[in-house]
C-alpha positions in Angstrom: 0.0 0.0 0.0 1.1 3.8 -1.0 1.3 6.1 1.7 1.6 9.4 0.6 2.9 12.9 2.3 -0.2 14.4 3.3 -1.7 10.9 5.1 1.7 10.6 6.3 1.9 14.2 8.3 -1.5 13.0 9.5 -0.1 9.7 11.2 2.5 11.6 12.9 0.7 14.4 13.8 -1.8 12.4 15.7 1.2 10.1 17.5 2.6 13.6 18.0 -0.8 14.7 19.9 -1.5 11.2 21.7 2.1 11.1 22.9 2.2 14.9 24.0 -1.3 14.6 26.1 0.1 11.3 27.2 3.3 12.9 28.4 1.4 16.1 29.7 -1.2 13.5 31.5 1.2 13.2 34.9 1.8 17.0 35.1 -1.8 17.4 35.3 -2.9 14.7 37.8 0.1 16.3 40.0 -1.9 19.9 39.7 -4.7 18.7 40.1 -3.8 16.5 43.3 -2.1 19.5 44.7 -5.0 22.1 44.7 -7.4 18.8 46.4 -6.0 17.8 49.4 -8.7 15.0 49.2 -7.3 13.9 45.5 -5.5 10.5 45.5 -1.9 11.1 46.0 -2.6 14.9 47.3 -1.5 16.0 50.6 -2.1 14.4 53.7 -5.2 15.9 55.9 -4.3 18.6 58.3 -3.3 17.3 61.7 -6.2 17.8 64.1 -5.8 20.6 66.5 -3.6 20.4 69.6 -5.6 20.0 73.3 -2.7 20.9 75.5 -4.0 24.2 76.5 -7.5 22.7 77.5 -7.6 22.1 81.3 -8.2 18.5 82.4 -7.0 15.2 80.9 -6.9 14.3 77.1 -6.5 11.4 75.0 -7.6 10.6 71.5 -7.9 6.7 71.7 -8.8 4.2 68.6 -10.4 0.9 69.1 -8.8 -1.4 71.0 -6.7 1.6 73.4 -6.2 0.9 77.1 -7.5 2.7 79.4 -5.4 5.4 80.6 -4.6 4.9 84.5 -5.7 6.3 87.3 -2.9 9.3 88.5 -3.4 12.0 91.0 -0.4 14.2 89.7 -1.4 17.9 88.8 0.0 17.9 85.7 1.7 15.1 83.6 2.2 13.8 79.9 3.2 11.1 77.8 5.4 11.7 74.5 7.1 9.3 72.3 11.0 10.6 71.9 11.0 10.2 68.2 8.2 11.9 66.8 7.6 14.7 69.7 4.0 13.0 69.2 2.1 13.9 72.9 -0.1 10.9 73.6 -2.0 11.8 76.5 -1.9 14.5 79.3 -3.4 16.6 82.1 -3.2 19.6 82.2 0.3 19.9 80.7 1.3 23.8 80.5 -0.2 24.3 84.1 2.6 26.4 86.0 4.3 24.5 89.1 7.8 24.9 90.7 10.0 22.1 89.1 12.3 21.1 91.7 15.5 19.8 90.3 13.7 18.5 87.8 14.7 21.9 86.0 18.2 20.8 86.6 17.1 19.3 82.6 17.4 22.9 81.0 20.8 23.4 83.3 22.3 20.4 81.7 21.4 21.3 78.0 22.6 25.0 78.3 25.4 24.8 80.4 26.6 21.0 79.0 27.7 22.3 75.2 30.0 24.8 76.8 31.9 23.2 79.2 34.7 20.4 78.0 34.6 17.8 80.6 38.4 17.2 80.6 38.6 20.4 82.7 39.6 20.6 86.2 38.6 23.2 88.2 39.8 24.4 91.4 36.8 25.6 94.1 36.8 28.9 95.1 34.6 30.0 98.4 32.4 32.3 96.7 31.8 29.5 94.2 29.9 28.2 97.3 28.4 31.0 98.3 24.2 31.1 98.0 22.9 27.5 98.3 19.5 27.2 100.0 19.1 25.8 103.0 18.1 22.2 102.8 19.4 21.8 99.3 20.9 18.4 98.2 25.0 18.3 98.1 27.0 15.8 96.0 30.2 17.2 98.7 32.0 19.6 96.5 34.7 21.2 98.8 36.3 24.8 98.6 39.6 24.4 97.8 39.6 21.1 95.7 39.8 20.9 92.3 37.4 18.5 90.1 37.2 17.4 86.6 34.1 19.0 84.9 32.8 15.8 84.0 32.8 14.9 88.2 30.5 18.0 88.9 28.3 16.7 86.0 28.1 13.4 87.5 27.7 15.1 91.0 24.0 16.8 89.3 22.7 14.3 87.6 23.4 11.6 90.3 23.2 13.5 94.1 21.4 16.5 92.5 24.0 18.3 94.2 23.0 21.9 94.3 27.0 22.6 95.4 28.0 21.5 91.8 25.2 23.1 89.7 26.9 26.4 91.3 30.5 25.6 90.1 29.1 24.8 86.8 27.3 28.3 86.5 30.2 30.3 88.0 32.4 28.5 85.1 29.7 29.3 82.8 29.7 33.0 83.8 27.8 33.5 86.8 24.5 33.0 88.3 22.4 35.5 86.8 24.1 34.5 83.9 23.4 31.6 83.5 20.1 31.8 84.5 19.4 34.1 81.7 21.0 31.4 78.8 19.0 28.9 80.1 15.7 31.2 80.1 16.5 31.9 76.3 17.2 27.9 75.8 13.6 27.4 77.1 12.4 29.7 74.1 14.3 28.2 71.8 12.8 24.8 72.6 9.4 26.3 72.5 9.3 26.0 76.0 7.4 28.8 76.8 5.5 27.9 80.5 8.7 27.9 82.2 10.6 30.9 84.0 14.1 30.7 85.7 15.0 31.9 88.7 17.6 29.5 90.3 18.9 27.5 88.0 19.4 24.7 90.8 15.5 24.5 90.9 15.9 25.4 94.3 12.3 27.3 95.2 12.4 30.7 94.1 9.5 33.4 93.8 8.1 33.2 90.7 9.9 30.2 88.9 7.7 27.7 87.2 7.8 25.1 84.7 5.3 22.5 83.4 4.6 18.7 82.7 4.9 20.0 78.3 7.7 22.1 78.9 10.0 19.1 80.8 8.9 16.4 78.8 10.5 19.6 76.1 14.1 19.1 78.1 14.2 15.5 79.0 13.6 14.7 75.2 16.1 16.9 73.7 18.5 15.8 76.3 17.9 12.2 75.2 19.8 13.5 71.7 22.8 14.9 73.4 25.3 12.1 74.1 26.8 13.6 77.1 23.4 14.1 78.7 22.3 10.9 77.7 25.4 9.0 79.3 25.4 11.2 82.9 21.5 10.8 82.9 21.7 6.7 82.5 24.6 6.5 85.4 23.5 4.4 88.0 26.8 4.2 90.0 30.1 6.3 90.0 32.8 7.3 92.4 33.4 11.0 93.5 36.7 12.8 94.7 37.2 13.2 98.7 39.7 14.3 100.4 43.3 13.7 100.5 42.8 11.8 96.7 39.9 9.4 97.9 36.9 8.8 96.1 33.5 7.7 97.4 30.5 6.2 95.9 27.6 8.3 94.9 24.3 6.9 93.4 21.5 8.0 91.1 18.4 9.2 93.4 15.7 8.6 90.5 14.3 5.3 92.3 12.7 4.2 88.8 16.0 3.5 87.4 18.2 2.1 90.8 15.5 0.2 92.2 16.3 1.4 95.7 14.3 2.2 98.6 11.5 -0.5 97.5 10.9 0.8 94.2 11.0 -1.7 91.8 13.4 -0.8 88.8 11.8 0.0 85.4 12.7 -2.1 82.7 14.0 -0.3 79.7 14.3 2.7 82.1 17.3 5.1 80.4 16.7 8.0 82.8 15.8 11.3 82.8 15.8 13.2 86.9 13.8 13.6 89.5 13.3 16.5 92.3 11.6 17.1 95.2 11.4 20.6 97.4 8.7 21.6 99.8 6.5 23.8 97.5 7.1 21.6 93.9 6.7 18.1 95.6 7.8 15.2 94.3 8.5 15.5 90.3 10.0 13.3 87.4 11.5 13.1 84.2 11.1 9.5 83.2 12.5 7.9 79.7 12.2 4.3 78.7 13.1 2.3 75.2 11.3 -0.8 74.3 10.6 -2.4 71.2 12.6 0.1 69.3 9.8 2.7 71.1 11.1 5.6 73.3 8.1 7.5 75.9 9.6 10.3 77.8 7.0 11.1 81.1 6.6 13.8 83.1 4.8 13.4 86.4 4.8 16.7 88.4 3.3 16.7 92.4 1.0 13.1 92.9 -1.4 14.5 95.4 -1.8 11.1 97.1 0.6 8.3 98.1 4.0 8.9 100.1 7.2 10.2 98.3 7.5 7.2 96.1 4.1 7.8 94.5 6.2 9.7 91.7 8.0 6.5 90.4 4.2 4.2 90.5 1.9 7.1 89.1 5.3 7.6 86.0 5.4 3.4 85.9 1.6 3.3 84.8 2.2 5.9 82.5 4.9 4.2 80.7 3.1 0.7 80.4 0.4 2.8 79.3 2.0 4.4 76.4 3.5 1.5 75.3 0.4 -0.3 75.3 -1.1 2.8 73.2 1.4 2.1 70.6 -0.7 2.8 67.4 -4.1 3.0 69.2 -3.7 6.5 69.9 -4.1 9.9 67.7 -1.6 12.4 69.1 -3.5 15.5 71.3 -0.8 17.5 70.9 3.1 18.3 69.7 6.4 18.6 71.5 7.7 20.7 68.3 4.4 22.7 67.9 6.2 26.1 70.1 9.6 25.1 68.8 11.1 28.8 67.3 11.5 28.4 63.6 15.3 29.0 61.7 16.1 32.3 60.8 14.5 33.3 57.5 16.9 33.8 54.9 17.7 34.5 51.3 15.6 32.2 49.1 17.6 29.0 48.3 18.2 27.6 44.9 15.4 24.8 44.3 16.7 21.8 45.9 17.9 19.3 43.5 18.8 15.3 44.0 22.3 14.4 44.2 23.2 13.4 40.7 20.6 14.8 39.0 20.6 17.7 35.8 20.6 21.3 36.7 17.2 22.3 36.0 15.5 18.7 37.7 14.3 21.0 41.2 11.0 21.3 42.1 10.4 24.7 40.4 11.0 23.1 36.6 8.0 20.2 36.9 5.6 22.3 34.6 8.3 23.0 32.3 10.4 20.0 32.3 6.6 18.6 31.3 5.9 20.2 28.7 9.1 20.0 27.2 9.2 16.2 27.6 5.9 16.1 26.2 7.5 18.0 23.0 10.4 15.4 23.0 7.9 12.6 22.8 6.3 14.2 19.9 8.8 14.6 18.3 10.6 11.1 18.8 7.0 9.6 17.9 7.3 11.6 14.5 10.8 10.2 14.0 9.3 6.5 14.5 6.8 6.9 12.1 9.3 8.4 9.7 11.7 5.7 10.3 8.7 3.1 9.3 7.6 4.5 6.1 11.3 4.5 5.1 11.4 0.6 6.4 8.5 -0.2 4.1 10.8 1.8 1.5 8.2 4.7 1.1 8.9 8.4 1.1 7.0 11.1 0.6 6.8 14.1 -1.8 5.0 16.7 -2.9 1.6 16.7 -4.5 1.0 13.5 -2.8 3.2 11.0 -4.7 5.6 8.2 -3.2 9.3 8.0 -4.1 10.9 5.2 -2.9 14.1 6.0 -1.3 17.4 4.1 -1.6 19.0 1.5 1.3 20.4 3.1 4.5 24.2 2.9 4.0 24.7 2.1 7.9 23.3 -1.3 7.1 20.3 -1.2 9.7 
């Protein structure tokens, strides 16, 4: 059969159209997927809104949740490390005094700064100021300590005597109570307002179950932190070059004093002063799964009641794994990076300049053209296999062998 030009140029120019609209097809299923959320392959639904502000307890459960257990604290939460996900909580930016508890946002201001290969000689007005009543790890004037002892002395004895050589290294009291005000910000920490950075009681210094759960998380990613908060044992200088044992007070990770030890327990710190009560930081791994817990002033038990009412909470989140909707966000009050000049569109590592985001429609349409046009070429390349070409008027002139041999 005799094909001629005009019935040819009608063959390729509907390949030309089928294969454009074919190549322009994806393009437009993206657009269209972008401006419906709803669309198959369209954005995921907005995240429902947070409840941490609401007074009283909240939990979003699916079928098949457990029931969330019975705690008296007056404020507390349940997170998962990873995600910054907020599973459950009471009243979770209600103000309270923290106790050491806040001895958290010490750690993750002061800790970045200070090598802990340095030793340090005491002076007395490095001394000078602790509260009456406060926890000591022994810290003598007039003896010099590596950093790295003082560290263990916090997060161990909750020695108020070594959070005060650690701020006066760190550039003072007021100093340092200041960085670690503006590292609560920065964390989106917003209930919380330093005062002593000890967590002695002070007028007017608060925290709350979101804003610790805030510190005890981050602190989880700082391996320093991590390591001093998981210490169970270590030995301290004394005098005349003798050490002596000190041990970890957070009963939920010893097992002393009748409280059983939590499995999978990998710290965070406790505190306890006569106006905060009893209050916890608690961080656990299981399954690959890590809950950080805050549990701030139980109003019923004795002084252990923190570890129980923080235990319950833990086997309840864990339990929750995937039966839960999240009420709330660890990241939600984080501050956002600085905004800066517009960056280039990001492109994949081994990919062509002009592959970013910003060239889809483009790069469409002009792969759409190249598909055209290599479906013209095809067509082309079959009339001349069939030894037919094309000229004017209509007619076919046969066209001599390709001299590559194909």
């Amino acid at each position: 059969m005799t094909i001629g030009f005009s019935s040819r140029m009608s063959v390729a120019t509907c390949g030309f159209c089928l294969v454009g609209v074919l190549g322009l097809a994806p393009a437009a299923v993206a657009a269209r997927a972008a401006a419906d959320p709803g669309a198959p392959g369209g954005p995921a639904a907005a995240p429902r809104p947070s409840l941490l502000y609401r007074p009283g307890t909240h939990v979003r459960p699916r079928a098949g949740a457990p029931r969330l257990p019975d705690v008296s604290a007056r404020s507390w939460l349940v997170a998962d490390a990873r995600t910054g996900e907020v599973l459950a909580a009471h009243d979770a930016h209600r103000k309270l005094p923290p106790a050491s508890t806040l001895k958290t946002l010490f750690a993750l201001t002061v800790l970045p700064s200070l090598p802990g290969g340095i030793r340090h000689r005491v002076g007395p007005e490095e001394l000078e100021g602790i509260g009456a009543g406060s926890s000591l790890v022994g810290v003598a004037e007039g003896r010099a300590y590596r950093v790295t002892d003082l560290w263990r002395g916090v997060f161990l004895s909750s020695g108020n005597d070594a959070v005060r050589v650690l701020a006066a290294l760190n550039g003072g009291w007021r100093t340092t109570a200041r960085r670690m005000q503006a590292k609560a910000r920065s964390l989106g920490a917003l209930d919380t307002r330093v005062v002593s950075p000890d967590g002695y009681d002070a007028p007017g210094q608060v925290s709350s179950a979101y804003d610790l759960t805030v510190f005890g998380r981050a602190g989880l990613r700082s391996a320093d932190f991590a390591r001093y908060c998981a210490t169970v044992e270590a030995d301290f200088p004394g005098r005349g070059g003798r050490v002596y044992p000190i041990r970890n007070t957070n009963r939920l990770l010893t097992g002393a004093d009748g409280v059983e030890r939590y499995r999978g327990l990998i710290g965070v710190k406790n505190g306890y002063t006569s106006r905060a009560g009893h209050t916890l930081v608690a961080a656990a791994r299981k399954g690959g799964r890590t809950l950080v817990v805050t549990v701030m002033n139980p109003r019923e038990g004795d002084g252990f009641a923190v570890y129980e009412e923080a235990r319950s909470l833990l086997d309840w989140g864990f339990g929750a794994a995937g039966r839960v909707d999240p009420v709330g966000s660890l990241d939600a009050l984080r501050t956002p990076p600085r905004p800066g000049p517009d960056p280039a569109p990001a492109v994949p590592a081994g990919a062509a300049p002009g592959s970013g985001p910003g060239w889809a429609r483009p790069a469409a349409v002009v792969g759409a053209a190249g598909l055209g046009a290599g479906a013209v070429a095809l067509v082309l390349r079959f009339l001349d296999a069939l030894g037919l070409r094309g000229g004017r008027g209509g007619r076919a002139v046969r066209t001599p062998t390709d001299p590559s041999g194909s």
